[in-house]
C-alpha positions in Angstrom: 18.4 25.7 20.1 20.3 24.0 17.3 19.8 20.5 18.7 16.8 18.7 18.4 15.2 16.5 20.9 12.0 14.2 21.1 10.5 12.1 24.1 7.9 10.1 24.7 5.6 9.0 27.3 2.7 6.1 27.0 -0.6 7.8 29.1 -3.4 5.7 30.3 -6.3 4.6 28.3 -4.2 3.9 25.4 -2.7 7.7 24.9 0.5 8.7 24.2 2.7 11.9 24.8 5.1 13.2 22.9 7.4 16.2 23.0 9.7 17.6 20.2 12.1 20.2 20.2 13.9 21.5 17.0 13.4 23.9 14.1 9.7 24.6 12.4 10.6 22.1 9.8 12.2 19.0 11.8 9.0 19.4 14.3 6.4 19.6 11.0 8.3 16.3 9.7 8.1 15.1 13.1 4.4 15.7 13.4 3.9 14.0 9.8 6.2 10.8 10.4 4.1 10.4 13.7 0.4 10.8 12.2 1.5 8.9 9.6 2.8 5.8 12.2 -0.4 6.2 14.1 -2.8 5.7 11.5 -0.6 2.7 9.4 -0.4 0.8 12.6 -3.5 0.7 13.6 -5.8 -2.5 13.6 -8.5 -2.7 10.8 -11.9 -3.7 11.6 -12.7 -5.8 8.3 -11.5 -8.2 6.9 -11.2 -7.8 2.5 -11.7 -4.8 2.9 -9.6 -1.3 2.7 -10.2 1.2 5.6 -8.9 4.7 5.0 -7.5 6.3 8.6 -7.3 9.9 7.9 -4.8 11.8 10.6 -5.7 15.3 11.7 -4.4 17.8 14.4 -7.0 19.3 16.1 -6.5 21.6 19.9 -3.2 23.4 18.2 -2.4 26.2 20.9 0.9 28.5 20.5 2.1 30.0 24.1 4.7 32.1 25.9 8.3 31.5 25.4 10.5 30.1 28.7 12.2 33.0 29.9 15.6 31.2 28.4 14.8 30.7 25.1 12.8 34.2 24.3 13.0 34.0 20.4 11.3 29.7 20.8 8.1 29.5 20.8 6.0 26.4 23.1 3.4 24.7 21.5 0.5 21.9 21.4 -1.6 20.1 19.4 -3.7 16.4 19.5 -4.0 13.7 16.4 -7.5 12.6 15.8 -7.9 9.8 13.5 -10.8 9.9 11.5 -11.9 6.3 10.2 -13.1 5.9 6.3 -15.0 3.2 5.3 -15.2 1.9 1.9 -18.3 -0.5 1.0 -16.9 -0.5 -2.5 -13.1 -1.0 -2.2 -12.9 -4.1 -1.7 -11.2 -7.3 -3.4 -14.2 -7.3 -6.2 -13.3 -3.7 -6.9 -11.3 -3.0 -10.1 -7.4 -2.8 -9.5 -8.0 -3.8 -6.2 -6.5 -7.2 -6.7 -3.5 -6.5 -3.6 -5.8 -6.3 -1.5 -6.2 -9.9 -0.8 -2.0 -10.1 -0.4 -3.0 -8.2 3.0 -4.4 -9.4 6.4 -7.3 -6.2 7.2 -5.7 -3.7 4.7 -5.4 0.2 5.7 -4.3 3.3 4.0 -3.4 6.5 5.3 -5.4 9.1 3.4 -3.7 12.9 3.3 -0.3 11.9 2.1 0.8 12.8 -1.8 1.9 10.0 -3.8 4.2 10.0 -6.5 2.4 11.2 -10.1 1.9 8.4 -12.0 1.2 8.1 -16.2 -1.9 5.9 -15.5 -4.5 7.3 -13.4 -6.7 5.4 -10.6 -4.1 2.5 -10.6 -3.3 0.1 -7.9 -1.0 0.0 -4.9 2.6 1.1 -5.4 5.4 -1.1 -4.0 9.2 -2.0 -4.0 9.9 -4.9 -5.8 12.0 -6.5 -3.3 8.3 -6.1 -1.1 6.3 -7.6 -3.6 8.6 -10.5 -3.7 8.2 -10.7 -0.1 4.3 -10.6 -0.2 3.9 -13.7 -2.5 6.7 -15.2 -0.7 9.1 -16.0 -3.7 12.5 -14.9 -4.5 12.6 -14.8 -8.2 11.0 -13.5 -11.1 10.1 -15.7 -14.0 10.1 -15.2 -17.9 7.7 -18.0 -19.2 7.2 -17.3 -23.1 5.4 -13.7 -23.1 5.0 -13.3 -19.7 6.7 -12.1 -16.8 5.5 -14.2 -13.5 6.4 -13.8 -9.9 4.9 -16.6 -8.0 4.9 -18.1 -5.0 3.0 -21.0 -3.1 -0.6 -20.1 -3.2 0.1 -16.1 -4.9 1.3 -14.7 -7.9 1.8 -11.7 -9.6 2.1 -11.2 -13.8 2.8 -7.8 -15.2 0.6 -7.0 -17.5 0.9 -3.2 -18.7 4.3 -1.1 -19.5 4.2 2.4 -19.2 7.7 4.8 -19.3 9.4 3.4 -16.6 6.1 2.1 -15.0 5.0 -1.8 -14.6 1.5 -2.9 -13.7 1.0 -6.3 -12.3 -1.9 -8.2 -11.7 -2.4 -10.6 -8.6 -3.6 -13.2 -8.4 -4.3 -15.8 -4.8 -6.0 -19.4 -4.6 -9.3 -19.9 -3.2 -8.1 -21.8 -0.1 -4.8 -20.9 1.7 -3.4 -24.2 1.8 -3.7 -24.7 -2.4 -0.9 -23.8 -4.3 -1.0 -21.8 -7.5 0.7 -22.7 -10.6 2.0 -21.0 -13.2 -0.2 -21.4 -15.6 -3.0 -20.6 -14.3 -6.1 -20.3 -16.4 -7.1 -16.8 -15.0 -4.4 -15.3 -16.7 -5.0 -16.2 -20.3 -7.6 -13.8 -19.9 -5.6 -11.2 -19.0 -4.1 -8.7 -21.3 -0.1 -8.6 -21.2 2.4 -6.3 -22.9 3.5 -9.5 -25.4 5.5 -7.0 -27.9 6.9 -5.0 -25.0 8.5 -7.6 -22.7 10.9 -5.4 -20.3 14.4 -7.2 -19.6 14.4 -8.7 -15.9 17.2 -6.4 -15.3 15.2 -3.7 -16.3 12.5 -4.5 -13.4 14.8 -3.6 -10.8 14.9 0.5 -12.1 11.3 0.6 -12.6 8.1 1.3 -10.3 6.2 -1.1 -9.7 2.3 -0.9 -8.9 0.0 -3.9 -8.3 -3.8 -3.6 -9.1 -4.2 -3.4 -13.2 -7.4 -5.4 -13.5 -9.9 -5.0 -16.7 -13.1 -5.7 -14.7 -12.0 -9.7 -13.8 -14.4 -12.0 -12.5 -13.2 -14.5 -10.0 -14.6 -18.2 -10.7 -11.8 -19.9 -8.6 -13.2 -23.4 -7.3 -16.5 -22.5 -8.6 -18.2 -25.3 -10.7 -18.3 -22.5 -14.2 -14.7 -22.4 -13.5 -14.1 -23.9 -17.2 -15.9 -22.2 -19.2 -15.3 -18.5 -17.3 -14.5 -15.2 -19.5 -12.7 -12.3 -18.5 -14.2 -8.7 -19.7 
C-alpha cells in the first residue's frame, strides 16, 4: 500500500462520502484538509457578524483488515460541525475592523495559527489578498502613512512589530461612496510615524488586519465633525 487513493461520492440530503487510502499521516492530513473545507465553505447565518464552525469526528470505528492487505487496517469516522455564535464579535468589537471587508464572515475554530508578538490581534492575511479585498493594486506612501485604498475601502498600517504589520480598515457607510485618502477617521488613529517600513519591505512581512484602539464609527452621522477616537 504505498499509493494513496481518495474518492468521493455526494449522498442524499446534502451528505457526502469519502474514502481515503494511504499511510496514518496522508489520511490524518486528509481528514484535517477536509474538516477544514467543510466548515470554511459553509454559508453563515448573519450578516456583520463572525460565526465560529468548529469541525469534529465523532462515530470513529477501527475494523478487520481485507484478507489482502493483513498488516492495513479499515476504518470510519463522521464530521460534525458544531456552530459558535458570537454576540460580541462583531464589526463594533475591538480589532474586528476586517470583518466588514467580508460578506457573512466564518472561521474555523481548532486550527493553530502562527505565534504572533502581539496578542488578541486581528485577522492574518497575504498581502497580495488584502490588495484584492479593497480592490486596489498598489500601496501608497502619503507623508507618514502607509495607505492601501481602493473605491469605497482602505487599509493604513498603523503598528510595526519585528517582521509584523498591523493595519487598520476602514469601509464607507454606503457601498456606492468612495473613500478617500484622507479620510478624517484616520487622524485619529495611531501610526508608527518614526518607524515607516520601506514598501519593499511589506512584501517579507506578515500582515494582520484588525489593530483598533476602541474606535467609534460616526461615518454619515450628523457628530461626524466633531468625533474623537479613544
Amino acid at each position: 500500500m504505498n499509493g494513496v487513493l481518495l474518492t468521493a461520492c455526494i449522498m442524499p440530503f446534502g451528505c457526502c462520502s469519502i474514502s481515503a487510502t494511504g499511510g496514518p499521516y496522508f489520511l490524518s492530513e486528509m481528514a484535517e484538509q477536509l474538516a477544514w473545507l467543510a466548515s470554511a465553505l459553509r454559508l453563515s447565518p448573519h450578516d456583520n457578524a463572525i460565526v465560529a464552525i468548529l469541525p469534529r469526528i465523532e462515530s470513529l470505528s477501527v475494523g478487520n483488515p481485507p484478507s489482502e492487505f493483513p498488516k492495513a487496517a479499515v476504518g470510519s469516522c463522521q464530521l460534525s460541525f458544531e456552530v459558535q455564535n458570537s454576540d460580541k464579535a462583531s464589526v463594533h468589537t475591538n480589532g474586528s475592523c476586517w470583518i466588514r471587508l467580508f460578506a457573512n464572515p466564518i472561521l474555523v475554530s481548532g486550527y493553530p495559527v502562527s505565534r504572533r508578538p502581539i496578542p488578541k490581534a486581528g485577522l492574518e492575511i497575504p498581502l497580495e489578498i488584502m490588495a484584492s479585498l479593497v480592490r486596489t493594486n498598489q500601496i501608497v506612501r502619503l507623508g507618514d502613512r502607509i495607505v492601501m485604498k481602493g473605491f469605497n475601502s482602505l487599509l493604513v498600517a498603523t503598528t510595526v512589530e519585528s517582521s509584523l504589520i498591523m493595519w487598520h480598515a476602514l469601509v464607507s457607510s454606503k457601498v456606492d461612496e468612495r473613500i478617500f485618502y484622507f479620510d478624517s477617521r484616520i487622524d485619529g488613529l495611531v501610526t508608527m510615524k518614526d518607524i515607516l517600513p520601506s514598501l519593499r519591505a511589506l512584501e517579507s512581512s506578515r500582515h494582520i488586519i484588525g489593530w483598533c484602539s476602541q474606535a467609534t464609527d460616526f461615518c454619515g452621522k450628523y457628530c461626524a465633525e466633531t468625533s474623537t477616537f479613544t
